[in-house]
DRENRO-587785 format. One line per 3 residues: their letters; for each residue x, y, z of N, C-alpha, C. Coordinates in steps of 0.05 Angstrom, whole numbers, plus 5000, padded with zeros to 4 digits. Atoms other than C-alpha are relative to their C-alpha. Example, Ala and Ser with C-alpha at 12.3 -4.5 7.8 and 13.67 -1.06 7.14 Angstrom:
BEGIN
AS = 5018/4976/5000/5246/4910/5156/5018/5024/5000  4984/4976/4999/5273/4979/5143/4985/5022/5014
***
This chain:
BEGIN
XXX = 5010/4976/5014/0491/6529/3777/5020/5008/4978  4994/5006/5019/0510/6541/3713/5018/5032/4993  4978/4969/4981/0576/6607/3716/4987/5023/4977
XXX = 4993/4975/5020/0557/6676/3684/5013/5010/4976  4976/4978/5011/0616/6694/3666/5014/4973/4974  4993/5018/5018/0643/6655/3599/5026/5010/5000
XXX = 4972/4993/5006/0720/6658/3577/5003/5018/4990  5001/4972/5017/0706/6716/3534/4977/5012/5013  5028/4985/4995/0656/6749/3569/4999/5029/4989
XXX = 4999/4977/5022/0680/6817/3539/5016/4992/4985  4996/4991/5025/0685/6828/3476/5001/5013/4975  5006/4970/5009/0699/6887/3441/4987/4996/4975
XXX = 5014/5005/5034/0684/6866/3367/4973/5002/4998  5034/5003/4997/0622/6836/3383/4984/5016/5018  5019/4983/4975/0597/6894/3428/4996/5017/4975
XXX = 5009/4984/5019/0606/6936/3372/4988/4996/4974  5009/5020/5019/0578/6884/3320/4975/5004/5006  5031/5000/4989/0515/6888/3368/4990/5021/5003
XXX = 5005/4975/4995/0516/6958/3388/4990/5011/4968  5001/4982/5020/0529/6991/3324/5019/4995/4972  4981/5025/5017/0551/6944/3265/5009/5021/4976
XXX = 4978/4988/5024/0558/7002/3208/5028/5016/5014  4977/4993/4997/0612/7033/3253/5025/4982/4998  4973/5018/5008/0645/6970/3263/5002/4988/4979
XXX = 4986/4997/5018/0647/6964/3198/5021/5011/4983  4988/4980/4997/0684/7027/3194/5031/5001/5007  4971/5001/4984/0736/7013/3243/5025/4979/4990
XXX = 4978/5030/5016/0812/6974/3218/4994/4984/5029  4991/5018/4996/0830/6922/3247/5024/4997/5031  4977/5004/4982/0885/6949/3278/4997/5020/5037
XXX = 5008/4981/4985/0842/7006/3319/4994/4975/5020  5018/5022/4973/0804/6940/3361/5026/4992/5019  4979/5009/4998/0876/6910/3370/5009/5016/5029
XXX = 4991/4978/4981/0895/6976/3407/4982/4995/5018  5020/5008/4981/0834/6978/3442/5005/4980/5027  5009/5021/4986/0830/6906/3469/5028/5010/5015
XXX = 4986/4993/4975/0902/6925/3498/5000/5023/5028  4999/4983/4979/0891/6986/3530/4971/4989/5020  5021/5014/4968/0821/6954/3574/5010/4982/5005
XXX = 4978/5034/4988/0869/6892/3581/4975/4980/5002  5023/5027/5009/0810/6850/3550/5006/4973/5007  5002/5030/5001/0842/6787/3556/5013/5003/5033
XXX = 4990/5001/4979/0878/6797/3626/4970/5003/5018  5027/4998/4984/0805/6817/3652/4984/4979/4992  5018/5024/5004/0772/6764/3623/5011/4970/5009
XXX = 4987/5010/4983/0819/6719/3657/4986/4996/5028  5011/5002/4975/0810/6747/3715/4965/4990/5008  5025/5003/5007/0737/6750/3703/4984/4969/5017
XXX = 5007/5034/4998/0733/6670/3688/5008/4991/5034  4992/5008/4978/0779/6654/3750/4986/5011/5031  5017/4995/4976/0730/6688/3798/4978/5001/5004
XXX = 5029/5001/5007/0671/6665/3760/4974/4995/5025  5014/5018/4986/0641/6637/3825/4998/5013/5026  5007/4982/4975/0645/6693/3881/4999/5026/4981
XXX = 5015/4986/5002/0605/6740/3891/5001/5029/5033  4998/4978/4987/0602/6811/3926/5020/5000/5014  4977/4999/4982/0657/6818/3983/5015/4987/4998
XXX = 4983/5015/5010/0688/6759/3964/5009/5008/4975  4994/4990/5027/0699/6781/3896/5017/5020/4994  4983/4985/4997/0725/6846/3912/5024/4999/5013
XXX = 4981/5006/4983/0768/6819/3962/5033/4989/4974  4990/5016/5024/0799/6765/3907/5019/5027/4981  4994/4981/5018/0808/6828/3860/5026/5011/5004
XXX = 4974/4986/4992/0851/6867/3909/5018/4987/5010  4972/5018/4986/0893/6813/3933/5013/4990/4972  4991/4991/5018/0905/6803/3859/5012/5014/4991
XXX = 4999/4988/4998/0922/6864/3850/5027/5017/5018  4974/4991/4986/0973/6871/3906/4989/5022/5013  5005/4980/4992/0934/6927/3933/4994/5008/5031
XXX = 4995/5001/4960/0950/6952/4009/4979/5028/5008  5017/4985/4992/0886/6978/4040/5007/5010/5030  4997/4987/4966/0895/7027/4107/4978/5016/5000
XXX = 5033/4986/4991/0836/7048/4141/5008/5018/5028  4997/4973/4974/0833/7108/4191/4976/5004/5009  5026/4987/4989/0782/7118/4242/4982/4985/4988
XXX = 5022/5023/5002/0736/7058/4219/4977/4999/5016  5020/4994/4971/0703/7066/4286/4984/5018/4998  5017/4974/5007/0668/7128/4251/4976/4986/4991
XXX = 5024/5009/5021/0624/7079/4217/4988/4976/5024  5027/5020/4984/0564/7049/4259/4994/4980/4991  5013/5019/5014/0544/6990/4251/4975/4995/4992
XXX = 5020/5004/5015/0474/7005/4247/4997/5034/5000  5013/4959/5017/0430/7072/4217/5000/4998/4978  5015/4993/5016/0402/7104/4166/5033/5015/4992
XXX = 4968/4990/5004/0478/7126/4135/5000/5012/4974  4992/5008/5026/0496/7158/4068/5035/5013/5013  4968/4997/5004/0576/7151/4057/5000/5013/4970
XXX = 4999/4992/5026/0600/7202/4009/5030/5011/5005  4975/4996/4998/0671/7211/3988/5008/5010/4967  4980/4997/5026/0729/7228/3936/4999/4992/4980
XXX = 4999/5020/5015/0731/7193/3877/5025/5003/4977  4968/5000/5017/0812/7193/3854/5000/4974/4978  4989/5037/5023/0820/7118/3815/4975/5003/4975
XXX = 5012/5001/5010/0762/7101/3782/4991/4975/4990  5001/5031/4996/0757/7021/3802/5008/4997/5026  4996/5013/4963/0793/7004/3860/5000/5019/5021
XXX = 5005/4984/4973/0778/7065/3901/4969/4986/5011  5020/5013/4998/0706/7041/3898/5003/4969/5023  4996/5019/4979/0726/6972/3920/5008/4994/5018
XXX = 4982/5009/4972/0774/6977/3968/4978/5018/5030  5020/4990/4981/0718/7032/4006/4983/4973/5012  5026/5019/4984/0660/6971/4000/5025/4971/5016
XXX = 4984/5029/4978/0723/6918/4027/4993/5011/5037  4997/4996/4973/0733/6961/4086/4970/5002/5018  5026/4997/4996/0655/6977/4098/4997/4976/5000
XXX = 5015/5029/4987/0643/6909/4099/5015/4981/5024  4985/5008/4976/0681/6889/4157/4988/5017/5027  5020/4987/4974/0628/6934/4197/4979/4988/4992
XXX = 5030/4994/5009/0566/6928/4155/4996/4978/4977  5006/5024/5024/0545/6876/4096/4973/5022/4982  5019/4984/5000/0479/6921/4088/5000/5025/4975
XXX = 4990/4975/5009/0507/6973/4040/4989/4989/4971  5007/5000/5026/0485/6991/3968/5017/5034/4986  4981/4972/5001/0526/7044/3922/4987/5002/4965
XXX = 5013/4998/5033/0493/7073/3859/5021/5012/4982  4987/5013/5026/0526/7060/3791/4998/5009/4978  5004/4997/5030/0533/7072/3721/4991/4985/4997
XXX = 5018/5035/5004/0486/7023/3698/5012/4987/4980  4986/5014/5014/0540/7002/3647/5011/4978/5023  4985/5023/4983/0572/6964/3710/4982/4977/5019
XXX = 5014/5021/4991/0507/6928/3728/5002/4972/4981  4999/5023/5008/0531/6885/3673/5020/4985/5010  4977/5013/4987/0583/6852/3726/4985/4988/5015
XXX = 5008/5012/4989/0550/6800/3752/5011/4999/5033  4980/5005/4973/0597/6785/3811/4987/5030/5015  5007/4965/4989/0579/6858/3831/4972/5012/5009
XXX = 5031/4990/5013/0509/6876/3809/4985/5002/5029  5023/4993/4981/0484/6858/3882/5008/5017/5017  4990/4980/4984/0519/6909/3917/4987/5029/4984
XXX = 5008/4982/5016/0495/6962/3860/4969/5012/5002  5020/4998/5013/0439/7001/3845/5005/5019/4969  4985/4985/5029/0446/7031/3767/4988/5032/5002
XXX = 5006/4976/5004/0445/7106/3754/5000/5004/4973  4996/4996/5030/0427/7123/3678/5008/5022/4996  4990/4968/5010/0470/7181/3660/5000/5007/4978
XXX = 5005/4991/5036/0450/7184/3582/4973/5003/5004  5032/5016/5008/0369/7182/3591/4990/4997/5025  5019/5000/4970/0310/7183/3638/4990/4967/4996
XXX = 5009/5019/4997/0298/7116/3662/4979/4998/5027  5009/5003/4971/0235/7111/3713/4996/4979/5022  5000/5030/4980/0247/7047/3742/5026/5000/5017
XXX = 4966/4986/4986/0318/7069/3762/4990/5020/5018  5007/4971/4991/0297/7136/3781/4983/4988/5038  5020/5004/4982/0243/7097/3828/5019/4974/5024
XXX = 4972/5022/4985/0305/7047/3853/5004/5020/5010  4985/4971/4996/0343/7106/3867/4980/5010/5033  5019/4998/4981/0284/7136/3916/5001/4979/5021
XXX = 5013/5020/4975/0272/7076/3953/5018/4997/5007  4985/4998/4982/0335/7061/3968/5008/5024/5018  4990/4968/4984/0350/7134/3991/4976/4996/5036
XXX = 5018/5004/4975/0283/7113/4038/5003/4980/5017  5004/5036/4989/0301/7045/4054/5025/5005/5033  4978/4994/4975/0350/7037/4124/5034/4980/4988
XXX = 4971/5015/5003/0409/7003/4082/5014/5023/4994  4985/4985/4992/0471/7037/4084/5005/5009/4964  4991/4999/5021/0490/7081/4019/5030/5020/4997
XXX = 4970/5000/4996/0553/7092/3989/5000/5027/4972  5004/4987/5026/0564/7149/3936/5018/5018/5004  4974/4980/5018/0614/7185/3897/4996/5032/4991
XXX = 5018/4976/5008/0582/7266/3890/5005/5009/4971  4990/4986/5019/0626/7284/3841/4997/4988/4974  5009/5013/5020/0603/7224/3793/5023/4994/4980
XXX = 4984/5004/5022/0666/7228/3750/5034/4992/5021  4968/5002/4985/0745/7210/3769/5005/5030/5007  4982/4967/4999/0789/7272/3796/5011/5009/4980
XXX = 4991/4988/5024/0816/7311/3746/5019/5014/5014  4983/4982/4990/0878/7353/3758/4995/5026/4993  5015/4972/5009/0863/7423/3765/5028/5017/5014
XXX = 4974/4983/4985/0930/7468/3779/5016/4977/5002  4981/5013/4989/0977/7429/3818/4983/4978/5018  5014/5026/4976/0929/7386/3859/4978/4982/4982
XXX = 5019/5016/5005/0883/7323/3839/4979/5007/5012  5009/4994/4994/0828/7338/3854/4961/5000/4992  5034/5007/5017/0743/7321/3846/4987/5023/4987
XXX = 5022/4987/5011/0700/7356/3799/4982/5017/5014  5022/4991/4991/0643/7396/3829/4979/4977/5013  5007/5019/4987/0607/7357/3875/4966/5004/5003
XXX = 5020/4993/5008/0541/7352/3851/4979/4994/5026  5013/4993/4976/0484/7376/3904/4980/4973/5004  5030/5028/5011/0434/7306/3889/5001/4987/5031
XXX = 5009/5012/4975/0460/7267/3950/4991/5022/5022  5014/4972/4985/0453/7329/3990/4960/4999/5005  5033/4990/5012/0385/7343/3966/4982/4970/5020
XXX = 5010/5022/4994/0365/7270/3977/5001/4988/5032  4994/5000/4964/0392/7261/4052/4985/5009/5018  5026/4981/4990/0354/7318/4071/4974/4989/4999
XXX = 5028/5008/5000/0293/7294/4045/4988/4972/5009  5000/5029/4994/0303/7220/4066/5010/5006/5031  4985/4988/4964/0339/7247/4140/5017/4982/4995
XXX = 4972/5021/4994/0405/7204/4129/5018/5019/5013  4975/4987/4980/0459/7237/4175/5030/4981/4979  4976/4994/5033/0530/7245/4125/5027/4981/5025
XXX = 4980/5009/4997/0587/7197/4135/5028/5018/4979  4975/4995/5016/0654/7236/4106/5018/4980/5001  4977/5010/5002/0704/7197/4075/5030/5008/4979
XXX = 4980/4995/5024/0770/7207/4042/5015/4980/4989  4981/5017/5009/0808/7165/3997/5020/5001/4988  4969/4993/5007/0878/7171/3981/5012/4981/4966
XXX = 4993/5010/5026/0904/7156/3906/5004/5020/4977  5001/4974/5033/0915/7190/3835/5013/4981/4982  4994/5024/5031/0917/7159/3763/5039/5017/4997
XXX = 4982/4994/5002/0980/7171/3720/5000/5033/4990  4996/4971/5017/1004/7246/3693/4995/4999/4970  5003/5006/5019/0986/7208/3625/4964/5015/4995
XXX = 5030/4991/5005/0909/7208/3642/4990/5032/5008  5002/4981/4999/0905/7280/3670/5014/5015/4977  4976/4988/5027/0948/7311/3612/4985/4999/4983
XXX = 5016/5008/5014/0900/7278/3562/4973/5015/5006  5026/4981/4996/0836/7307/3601/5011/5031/4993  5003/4971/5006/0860/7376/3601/5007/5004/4963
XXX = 5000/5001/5032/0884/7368/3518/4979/5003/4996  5024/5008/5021/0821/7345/3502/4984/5027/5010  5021/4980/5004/0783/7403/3538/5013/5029/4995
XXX = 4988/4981/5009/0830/7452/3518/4996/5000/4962  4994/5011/5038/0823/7418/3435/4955/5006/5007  5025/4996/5008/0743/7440/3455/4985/4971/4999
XXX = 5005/5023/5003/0727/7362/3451/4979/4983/5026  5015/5011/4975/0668/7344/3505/5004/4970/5004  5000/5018/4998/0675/7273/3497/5024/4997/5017
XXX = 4979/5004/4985/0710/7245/3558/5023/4976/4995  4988/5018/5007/0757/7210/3524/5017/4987/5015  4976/5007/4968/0812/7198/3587/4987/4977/5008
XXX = 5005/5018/4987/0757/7151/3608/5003/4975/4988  4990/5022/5017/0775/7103/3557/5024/4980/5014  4989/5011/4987/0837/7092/3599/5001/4988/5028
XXX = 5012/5003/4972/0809/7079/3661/5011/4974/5018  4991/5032/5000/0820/7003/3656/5027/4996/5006  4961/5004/4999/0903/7017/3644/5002/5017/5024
XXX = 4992/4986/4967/0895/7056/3704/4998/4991/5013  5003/5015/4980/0874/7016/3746/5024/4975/5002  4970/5024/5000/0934/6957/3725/5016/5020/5003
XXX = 4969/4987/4983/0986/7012/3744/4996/5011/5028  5003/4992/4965/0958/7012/3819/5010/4977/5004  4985/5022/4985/0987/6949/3827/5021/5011/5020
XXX = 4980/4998/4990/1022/6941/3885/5006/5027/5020  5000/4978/4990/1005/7000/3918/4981/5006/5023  5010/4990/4979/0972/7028/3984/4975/5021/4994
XXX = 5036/4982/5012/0894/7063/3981/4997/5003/5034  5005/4992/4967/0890/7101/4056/4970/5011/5001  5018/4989/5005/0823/7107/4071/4979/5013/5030
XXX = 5002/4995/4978/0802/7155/4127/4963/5007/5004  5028/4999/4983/0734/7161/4162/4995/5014/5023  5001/4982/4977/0712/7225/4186/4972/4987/5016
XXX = 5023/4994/4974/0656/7236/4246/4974/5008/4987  5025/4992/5016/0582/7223/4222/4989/5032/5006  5010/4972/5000/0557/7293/4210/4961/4998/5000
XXX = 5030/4999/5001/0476/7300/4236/4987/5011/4987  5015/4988/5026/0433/7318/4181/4985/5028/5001  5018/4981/4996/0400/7375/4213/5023/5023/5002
XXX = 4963/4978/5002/0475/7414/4208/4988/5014/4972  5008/4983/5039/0445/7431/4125/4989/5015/5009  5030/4986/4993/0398/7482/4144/5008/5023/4984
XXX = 5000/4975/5032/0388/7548/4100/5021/5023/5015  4971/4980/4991/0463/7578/4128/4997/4995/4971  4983/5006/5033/0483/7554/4056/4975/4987/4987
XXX = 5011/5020/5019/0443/7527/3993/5010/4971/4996  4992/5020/5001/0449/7458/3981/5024/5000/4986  4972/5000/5019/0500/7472/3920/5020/5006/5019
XXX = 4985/4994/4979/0542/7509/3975/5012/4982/5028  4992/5019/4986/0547/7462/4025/5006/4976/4989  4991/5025/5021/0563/7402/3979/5027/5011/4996
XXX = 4967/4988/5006/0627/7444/3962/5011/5003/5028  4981/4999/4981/0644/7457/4037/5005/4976/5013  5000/5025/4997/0626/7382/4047/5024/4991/4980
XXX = 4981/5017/5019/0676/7359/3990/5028/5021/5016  4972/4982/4987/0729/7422/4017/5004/4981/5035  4998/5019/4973/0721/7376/4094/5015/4976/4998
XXX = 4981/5026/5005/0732/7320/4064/5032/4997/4986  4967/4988/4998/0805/7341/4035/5017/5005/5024  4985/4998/4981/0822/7361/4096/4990/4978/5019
XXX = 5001/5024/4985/0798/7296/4130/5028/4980/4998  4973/5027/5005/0854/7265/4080/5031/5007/5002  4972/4985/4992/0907/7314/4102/5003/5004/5020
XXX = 4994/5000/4966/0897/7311/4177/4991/5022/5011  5009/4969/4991/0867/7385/4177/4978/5000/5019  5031/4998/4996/0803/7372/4202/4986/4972/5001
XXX = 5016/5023/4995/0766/7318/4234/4974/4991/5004  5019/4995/4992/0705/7343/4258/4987/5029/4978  5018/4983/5021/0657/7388/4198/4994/5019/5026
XXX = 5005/4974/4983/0665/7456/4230/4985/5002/5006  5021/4983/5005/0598/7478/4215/4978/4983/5016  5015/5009/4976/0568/7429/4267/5003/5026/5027
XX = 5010/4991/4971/0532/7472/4320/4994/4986/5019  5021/5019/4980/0507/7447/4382/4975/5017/5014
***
């Protein structure tokens, strides 16, 4: 079978040659230059080529042993091997938190799907673990993915907060943890896996987010570095703890969905600080 992935498989020039050719007309020479170093274009396309040929768990595996990256799992035993599950957690990194979660999840389960920016359904090696989320634009064939898996009995994996942590005060810390899986759980009956994952970019990329929304500038520019953040986890430890599935019939109209999504993301903090193991707000 004939590999995906070519020696250049990204390439910035020609993305923006294809995308949007009077800008890159626009742009020097020396702007792409910068660029290609900070996503480490040629070190990923490397990698890329050299792993042209596995696929899902193998692939991620490859990545993090690359990588140097020392996964610890806590309370693993939280996670069933079978059911109707959604896993929803932290989202500190913004690459290998993702992966090192589906490494450890797949050493229970194979079964799992985790919805996406549909920019990263262009990763072959990946794509079958994915389903895409369009966050610019209504797409109804997505939208109708989306649903079925929420109905289907494979296991899902999701991020609430949709964006990296941002530093807010003195603590890293997720975004607002948007009510959708919530909403969706409920209406599909999945019973809530909490997880926490332990990590934080550099003081470079937080520093930069708050500039930019302090300079009024909506465009999330920080995510640009995303890529150089992820090459300065080398070598480093990702703890990833696994609270006690929470039964779906715990949501009930104590709290609005928005409301409980925030005391669900406040649980899971204290899952990754030892506070709290068990989501209070279970009655019996």
């Amino acid at each position: 079978m004939k590999p995906e992935i070519s020696k250049e498989f990204i390439n910035l020039e020609k993305l923006f040659q294809d995308k949007n050719p009077k800008l890159y007309r626009l742009i020097p020479t020396f702007v792409f230059k910068y660029l290609r170093r900070v996503i480490h274009q040629d070190e990923i396309n490397a990698n890329l080529y050299e792993f042209r040929d596995l696929h899902g768990i193998d692939f991620i595996k490859a990545v993090l042993n690359r990588f140097g990256v020392i996964i610890h799992s806590k309370d693993l035993k939280n996670l069933p091997a079978t059911g109707r599950y959604i896993i929803v957690s932290n989202h500190p990194l913004g690459g290998l938190d993702g992966m090192a979660l589906m490494q450890e999840i797949g050493k229970v389960r194979t079964d799992f799907l985790f919805p996406v920016n549909d920019l990263l359904m262009n990763l072959p090696n990946l794509k079958q673990l994915f389903i895409p989320i369009n966050k610019h634009g209504s797409n109804t064939e997505n939208i109708q993915l989306f649903n079925d898996t929420f109905a289907s009995d494979i296991l899902l994996l999701y991020f609430p907060a949709g964006l990296v942590s941002r530093k807010q005060g003195k603590e890293i810390i997720d975004l607002e943890w948007k009510k959708t899986f919530l909403s969706k759980a409920i209406q599909y009956q999945r019973d809530i896996i909490p997880v926490h994952i332990s990590g934080q970019n550099t003081n470079f990329f937080y520093n930069l987010a708050n500039w930019r929304k302090k300079l009024g500038i909506k465009a999330n520019i920080e995510m640009l570095y995303l890529v150089d953040e992820m090459f300065k986890q080398k070598d480093k430890t990702i703890t990833i703890t696994f609270g006690t599935p929470i039964p779906i019939k715990v949501f009930d109209k104590r709290y609005s969905n928005n409301q409980w999504a925030k005391l669900l993301k406040e649980h899971v903090y204290k899952l990754g600080s030892g506070d709290e193991s068990v989501f209070k707000y279970i009655t019996n």
